[in-house]
C-alpha positions in Angstrom: 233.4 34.7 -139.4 235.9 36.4 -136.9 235.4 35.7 -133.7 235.8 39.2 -132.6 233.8 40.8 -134.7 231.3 38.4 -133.6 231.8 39.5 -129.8 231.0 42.8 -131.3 227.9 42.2 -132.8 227.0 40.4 -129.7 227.4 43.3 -127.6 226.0 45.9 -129.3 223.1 44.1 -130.9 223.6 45.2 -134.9 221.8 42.2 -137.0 220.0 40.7 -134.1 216.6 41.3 -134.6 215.8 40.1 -131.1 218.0 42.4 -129.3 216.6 45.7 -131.5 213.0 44.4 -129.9 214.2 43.9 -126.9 215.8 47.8 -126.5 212.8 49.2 -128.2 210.7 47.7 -126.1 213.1 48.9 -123.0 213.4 52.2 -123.9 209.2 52.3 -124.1 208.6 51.3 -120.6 211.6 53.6 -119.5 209.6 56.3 -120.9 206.5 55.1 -119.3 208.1 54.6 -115.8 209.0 58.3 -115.9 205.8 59.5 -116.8 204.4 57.4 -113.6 206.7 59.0 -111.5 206.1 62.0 -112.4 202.3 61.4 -111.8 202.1 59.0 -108.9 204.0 60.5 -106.0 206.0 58.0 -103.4 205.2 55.4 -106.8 207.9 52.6 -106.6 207.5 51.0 -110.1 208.7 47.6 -110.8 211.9 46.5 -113.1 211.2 46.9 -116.9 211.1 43.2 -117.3 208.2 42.0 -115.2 206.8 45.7 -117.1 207.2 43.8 -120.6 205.7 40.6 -119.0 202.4 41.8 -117.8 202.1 44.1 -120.9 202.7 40.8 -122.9 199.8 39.3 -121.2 197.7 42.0 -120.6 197.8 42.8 -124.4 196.5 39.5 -125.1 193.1 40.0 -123.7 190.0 41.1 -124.8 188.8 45.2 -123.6 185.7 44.3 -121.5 188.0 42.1 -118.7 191.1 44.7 -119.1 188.3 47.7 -118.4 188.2 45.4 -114.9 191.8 45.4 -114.5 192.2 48.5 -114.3 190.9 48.3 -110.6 193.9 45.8 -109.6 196.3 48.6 -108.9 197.6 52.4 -110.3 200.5 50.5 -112.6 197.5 48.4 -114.7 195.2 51.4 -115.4 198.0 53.7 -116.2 199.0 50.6 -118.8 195.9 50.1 -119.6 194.9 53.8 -120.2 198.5 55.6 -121.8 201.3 52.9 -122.3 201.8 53.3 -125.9 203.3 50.4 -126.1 200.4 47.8 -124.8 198.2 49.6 -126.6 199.4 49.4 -129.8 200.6 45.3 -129.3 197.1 45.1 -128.2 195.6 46.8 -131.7 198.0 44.1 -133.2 196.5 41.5 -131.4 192.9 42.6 -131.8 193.6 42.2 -135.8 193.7 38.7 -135.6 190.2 38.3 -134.0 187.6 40.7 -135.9 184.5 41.2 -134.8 180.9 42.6 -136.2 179.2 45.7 -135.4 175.4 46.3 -136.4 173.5 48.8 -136.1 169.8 49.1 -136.3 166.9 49.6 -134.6 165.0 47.7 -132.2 161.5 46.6 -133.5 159.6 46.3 -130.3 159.4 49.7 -129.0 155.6 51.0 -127.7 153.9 53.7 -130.0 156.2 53.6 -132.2 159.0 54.2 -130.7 162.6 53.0 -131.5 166.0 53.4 -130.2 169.4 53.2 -132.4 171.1 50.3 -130.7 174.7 49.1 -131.3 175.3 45.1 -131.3 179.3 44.0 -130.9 179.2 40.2 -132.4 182.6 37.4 -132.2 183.5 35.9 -135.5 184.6 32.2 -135.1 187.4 31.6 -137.3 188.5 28.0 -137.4 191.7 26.3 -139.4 194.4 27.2 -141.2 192.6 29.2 -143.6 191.0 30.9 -140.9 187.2 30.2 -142.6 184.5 31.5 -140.3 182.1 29.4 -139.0 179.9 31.1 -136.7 178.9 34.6 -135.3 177.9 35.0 -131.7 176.4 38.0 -130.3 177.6 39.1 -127.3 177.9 42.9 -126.3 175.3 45.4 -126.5 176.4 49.1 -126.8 173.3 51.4 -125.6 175.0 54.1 -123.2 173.7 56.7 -125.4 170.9 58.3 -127.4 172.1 57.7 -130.8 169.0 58.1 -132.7 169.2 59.3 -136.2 173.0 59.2 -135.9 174.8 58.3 -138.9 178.2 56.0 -137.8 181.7 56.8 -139.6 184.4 53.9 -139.8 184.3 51.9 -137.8 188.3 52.6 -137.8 191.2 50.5 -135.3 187.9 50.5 -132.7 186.9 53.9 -132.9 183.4 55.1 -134.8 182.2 58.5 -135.8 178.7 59.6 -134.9 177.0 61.9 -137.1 174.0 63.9 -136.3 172.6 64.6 -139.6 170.9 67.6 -138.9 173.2 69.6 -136.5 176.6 68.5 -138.6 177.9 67.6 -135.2 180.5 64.9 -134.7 181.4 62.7 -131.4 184.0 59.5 -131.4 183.1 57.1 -129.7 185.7 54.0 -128.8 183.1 51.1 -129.2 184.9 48.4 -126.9 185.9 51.0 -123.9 182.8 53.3 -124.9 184.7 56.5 -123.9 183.5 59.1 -126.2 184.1 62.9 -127.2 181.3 66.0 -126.7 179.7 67.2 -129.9 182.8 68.4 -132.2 181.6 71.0 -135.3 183.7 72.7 -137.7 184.7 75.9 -135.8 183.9 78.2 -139.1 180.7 76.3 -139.7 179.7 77.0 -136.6 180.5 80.3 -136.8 178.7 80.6 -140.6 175.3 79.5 -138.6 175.3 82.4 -136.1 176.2 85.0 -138.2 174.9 84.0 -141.7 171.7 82.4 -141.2 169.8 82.8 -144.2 173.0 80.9 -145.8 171.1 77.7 -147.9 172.9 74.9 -147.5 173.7 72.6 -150.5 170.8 69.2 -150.0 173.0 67.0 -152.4 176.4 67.9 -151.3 175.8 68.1 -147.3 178.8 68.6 -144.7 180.9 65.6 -145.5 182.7 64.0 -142.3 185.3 60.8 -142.4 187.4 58.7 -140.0 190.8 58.0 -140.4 194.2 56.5 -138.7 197.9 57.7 -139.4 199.8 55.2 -139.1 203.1 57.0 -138.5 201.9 58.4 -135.6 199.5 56.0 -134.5 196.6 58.5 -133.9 193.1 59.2 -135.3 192.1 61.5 -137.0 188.6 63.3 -138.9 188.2 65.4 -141.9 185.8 67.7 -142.9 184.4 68.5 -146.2 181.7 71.8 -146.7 180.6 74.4 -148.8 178.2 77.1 -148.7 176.8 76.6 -152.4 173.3 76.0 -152.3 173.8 74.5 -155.9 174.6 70.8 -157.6 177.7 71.9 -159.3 179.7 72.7 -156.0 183.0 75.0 -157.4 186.2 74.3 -156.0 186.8 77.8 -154.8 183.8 77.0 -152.6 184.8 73.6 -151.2 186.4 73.8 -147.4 188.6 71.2 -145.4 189.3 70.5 -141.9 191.2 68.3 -140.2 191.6 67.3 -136.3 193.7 64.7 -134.5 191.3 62.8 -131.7 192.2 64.1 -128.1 193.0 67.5 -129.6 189.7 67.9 -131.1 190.7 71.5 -132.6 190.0 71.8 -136.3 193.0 72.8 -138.4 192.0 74.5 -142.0 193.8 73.0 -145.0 194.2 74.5 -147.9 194.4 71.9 -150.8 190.9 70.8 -151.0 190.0 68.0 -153.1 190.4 67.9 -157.1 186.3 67.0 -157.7 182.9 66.8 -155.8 183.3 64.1 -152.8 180.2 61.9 -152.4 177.8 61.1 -149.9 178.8 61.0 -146.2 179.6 57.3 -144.9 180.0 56.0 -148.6 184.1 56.3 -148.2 186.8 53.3 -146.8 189.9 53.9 -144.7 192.9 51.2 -145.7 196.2 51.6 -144.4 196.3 55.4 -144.0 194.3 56.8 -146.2 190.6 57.6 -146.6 189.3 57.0 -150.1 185.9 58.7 -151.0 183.5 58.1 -153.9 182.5 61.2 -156.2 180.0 62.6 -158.5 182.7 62.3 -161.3 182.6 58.4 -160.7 178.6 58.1 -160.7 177.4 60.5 -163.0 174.6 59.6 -164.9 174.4 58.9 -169.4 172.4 62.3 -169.7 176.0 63.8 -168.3 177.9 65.4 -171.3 181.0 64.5 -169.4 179.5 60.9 -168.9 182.5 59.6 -171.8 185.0 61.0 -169.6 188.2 59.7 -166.9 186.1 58.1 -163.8 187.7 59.2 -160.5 187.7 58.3 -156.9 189.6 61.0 -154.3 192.5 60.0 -151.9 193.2 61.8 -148.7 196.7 60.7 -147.1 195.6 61.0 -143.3 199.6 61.2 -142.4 200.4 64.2 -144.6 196.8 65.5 -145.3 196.8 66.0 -148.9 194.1 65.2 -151.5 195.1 63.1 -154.8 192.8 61.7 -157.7 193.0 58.2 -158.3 191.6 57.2 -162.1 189.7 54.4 -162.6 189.8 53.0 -166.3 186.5 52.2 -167.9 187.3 48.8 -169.1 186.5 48.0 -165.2 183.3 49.9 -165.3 182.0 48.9 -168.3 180.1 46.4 -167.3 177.9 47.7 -165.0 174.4 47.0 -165.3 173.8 51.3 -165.9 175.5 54.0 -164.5 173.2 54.8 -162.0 174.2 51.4 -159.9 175.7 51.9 -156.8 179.5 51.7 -156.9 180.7 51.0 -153.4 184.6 50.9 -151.4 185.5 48.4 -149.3 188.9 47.0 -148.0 190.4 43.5 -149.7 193.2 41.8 -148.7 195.0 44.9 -147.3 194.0 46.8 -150.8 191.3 49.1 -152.2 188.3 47.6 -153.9 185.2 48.9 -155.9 181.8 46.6 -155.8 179.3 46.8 -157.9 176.5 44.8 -159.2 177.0 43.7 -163.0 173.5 41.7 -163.4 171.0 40.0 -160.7 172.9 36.9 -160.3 177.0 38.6 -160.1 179.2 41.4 -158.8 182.3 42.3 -159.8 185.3 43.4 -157.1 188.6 45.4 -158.7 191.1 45.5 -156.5 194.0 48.6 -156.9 197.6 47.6 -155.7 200.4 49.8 -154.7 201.7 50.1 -158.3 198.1 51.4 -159.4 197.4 48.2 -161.2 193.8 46.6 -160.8 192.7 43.1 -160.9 189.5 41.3 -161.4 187.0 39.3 -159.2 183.8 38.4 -160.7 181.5 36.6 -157.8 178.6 34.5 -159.1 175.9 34.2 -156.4 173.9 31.4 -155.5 170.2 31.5 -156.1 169.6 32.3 -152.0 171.6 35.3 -152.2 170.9 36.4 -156.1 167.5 38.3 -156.8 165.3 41.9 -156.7 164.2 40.9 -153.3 167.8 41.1 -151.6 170.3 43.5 -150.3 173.4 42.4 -149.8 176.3 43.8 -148.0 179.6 42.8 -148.3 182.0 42.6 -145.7 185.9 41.7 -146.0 187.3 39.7 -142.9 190.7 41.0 -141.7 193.7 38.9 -142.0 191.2 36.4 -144.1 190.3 35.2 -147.1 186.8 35.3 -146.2 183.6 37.8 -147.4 180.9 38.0 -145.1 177.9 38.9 -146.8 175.0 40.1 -145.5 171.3 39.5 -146.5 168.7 42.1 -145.6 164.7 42.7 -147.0 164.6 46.1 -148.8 163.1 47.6 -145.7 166.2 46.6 -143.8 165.3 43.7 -141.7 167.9 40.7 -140.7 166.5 37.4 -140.0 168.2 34.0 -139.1 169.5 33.7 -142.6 171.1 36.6 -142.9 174.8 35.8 -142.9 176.9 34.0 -145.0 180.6 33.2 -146.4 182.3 33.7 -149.7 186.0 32.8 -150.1 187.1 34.8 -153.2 190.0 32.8 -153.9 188.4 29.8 -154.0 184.5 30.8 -154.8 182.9 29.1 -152.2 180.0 30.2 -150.3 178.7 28.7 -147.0 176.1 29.9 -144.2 177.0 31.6 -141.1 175.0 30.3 -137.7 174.2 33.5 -135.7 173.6 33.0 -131.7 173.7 35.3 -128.7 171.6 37.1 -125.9 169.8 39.0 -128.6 169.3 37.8 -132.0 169.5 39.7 -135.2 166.1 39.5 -136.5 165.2 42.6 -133.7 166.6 45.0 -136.1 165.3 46.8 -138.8 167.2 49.1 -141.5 170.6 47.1 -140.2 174.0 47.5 -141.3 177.0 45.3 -140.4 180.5 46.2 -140.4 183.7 44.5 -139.5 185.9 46.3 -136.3 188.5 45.7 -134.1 188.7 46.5 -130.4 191.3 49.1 -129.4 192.3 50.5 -126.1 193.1 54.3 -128.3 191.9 57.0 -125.8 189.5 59.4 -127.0 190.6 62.2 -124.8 194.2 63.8 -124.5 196.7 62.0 -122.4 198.6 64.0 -119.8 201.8 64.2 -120.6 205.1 64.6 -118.7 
């Protein structure tokens, strides 16, 4: 190769990946020492490079000792709070060390009293095929009265919480446990002053979702209502909102979706867009329509539109009866349906990008297989790995409530559970997988 043209490339950096990084990266923390500036009179910031140093170490760490350094000096909390950059090296880093959220409620309350608490849990992944071992609880989220609260996502760290009753939303970061006021639609709001004899639809309740764009690296929610007070919602009367956390200001939309979403909290987020079960997908035989096209409905959280994704009924067909719960989850970077096909197997069916679905069937031991059992199953990020977890029908975890399925290779194995305060507290418990995130749940000053 021409030695000049290499002196060229050398200078200005085409084809070297490092050099790309390295201006990227330069031209982030030149942006972030002007916004300092501007907000930290008689500031004198560092150089860029020992800026890309501590970010590189600071992004490393977990949330609770970072939430500490944040006292060290005015540079590390304004990284740690608004520096793009370390925050979203830091969400990078987080999705190689998943942790466990469950939810439940505490069993030793006087006069029957119980309280919604929020458990964090550390998965210990060991090897090259990153198989979990071990779940350790370690964190216990009770800053707030979430009774009766039903939790959205959890989504890069952030979880919704629903009050069921009001149709009010909050966000709530779980590892830096900064969290919004009450959020309700603005015209549903409105519709409950001035209309109040307005019956509200039991079956098809106000329907709200978490999601993340990854574009533009924000969160956002959507809202789903309507005002029938029948089971065979029209689409004329189906509303949509949409708000970016931090704004928190509803924006109407008008493409709403093609067919009845389901049930609040039964939809999965996977990379950028928010999938939701419907009635189409879980009608029952008596249903004339029963023969028809199965569908589940998309919502791109980057350009907020609503598609219909089909699902053929070769993959359905061997459900144990219609009526049996078909739930979404996230596989392997991809969107899968569960369901139960007998006592003793489920099936997965994964979708790839070119619409194409593949097959899992998972036989379960005798410990896990069984009337007595429910079982929730819980894909590990960045693993091969299923957790599933085992719970009475009345909700309860006990000691031997975790374990490990490898769908590649069909095994299963037990998960040892330890910690400050063990599982078996909880009643009418549900675990999910999350990530901590440093994502701000307020608006950021800007310059």
């Amino acid at each position: 190769m021409d030695t000049a043209a290499n002196h060229v490339n050398l200078e200005t950096g085409m084809g070297n990946p490092f050099f790309c990084l390295k201006r990227k990266l330069n031209e982030d923390h030149v942006r972030t020492d002007q916004r300092m500036k501007g907000s930290d009179d008689g500031f004198n910031p560092c150089d860029i490079g020992e800026q890309l140093i501590v970010s590189e170490i600071l992004s490393r760490l977990r949330v609770k000792p970072l939430m500490r350094l944040k006292c060290v000096c005015k540079r590390w909390q304004f990284l740690i709070e608004q520096d793009e950059y370390l925050i979203h090296q830091h969400l990078a880093r987080s999705k190689t060390r998943p942790r466990l959220l469950i939810s439940g409620h505490d069993r030793v309350g006087l006069e029957g009293i119980t309280n919604q608490i929020l458990l964090t849990a550390e998965l210990l992944v060991e090897g090259r095929d990153r198989a979990i071992s071990a779940v350790s609880v370690d964190a216990i989220v009770m800053e707030e009265d979430w009774s009766n609260k039903l939790i959205l996502g959890p989504v890069n760290g952030m979880i919704g919480l629903l009050d069921e009753i009001d149709a009010e939303l909050r966000i709530l970061n779980v590892s830096t446990q900064e969290i919004t006021h009450s959020i309700q639609s603005t015209p549903l709001s409105k519709l409950n002053v001035e209309n109040s004899s307005i019956v509200w639809s039991k079956r098809f309740p106000v329907n709200y979702e978490l999601g993340f764009c990854p574009a533009t690296k924000v969160h956002k929610a959507i809202c789903i209502w309507s005002i029938s007070s029948t089971d065979n919602i029209p689409v004329s009367n189906v509303f949509c909102e949409v708000l970016t956390v931090g704004d928190n200001k509803w924006r109407k939309i008008d493409e709403v979706p093609q067919y009845d979403v389901g049930i609040r909290g039964a939809s999965v987020y996977v990379n950028g867009v928010i999938y939701f079960r419907t009635e189409m997908l879980m009608k029952e035989t008596h249903e004339t329509d029963i023969n028809g096209p199965k569908f589940i409905v998309a919502f791109d959280v980057d350009t907020e539109k609503f598609r219909s994704v089909i699902i053929p009924s070769s993959i359905l067909n061997q459900r144990q009866n219609c009526t049996d719960n078909i739930g979404l989850t996230e596989l392997d970077g991809r969107l899968a349906l569960l369901f139960s096909m007998n006592s003793n197997s489920v099936k997965l069916a994964l979708l790839d990008d070119y619409h194409n679905w593949t097959e899992v069937i998972v036989e379960l031991p005798s410990y896990l297989s069984g009337s007595e059992w429910q079982l929730q199953f819980i894909p590990v990020l960045g693993t091969e790995e299923i957790i599933i977890c085992k719970t009475l029908w009345n909700g309860v975890l006990d000691d031997d409530s975790l374990h490990c399925f490898n769908w590649k290779n069909k095994s299963f194995r037990k998960i040892e559970i330890s910690g400050d305060m063990l599982s078996n507290f909880l009643e009418h418990s549900k675990v999910k997988l999350y990530v901590e995130s440093l994502f701000p749940v307020k608006r950021q000053s800007k310059p």
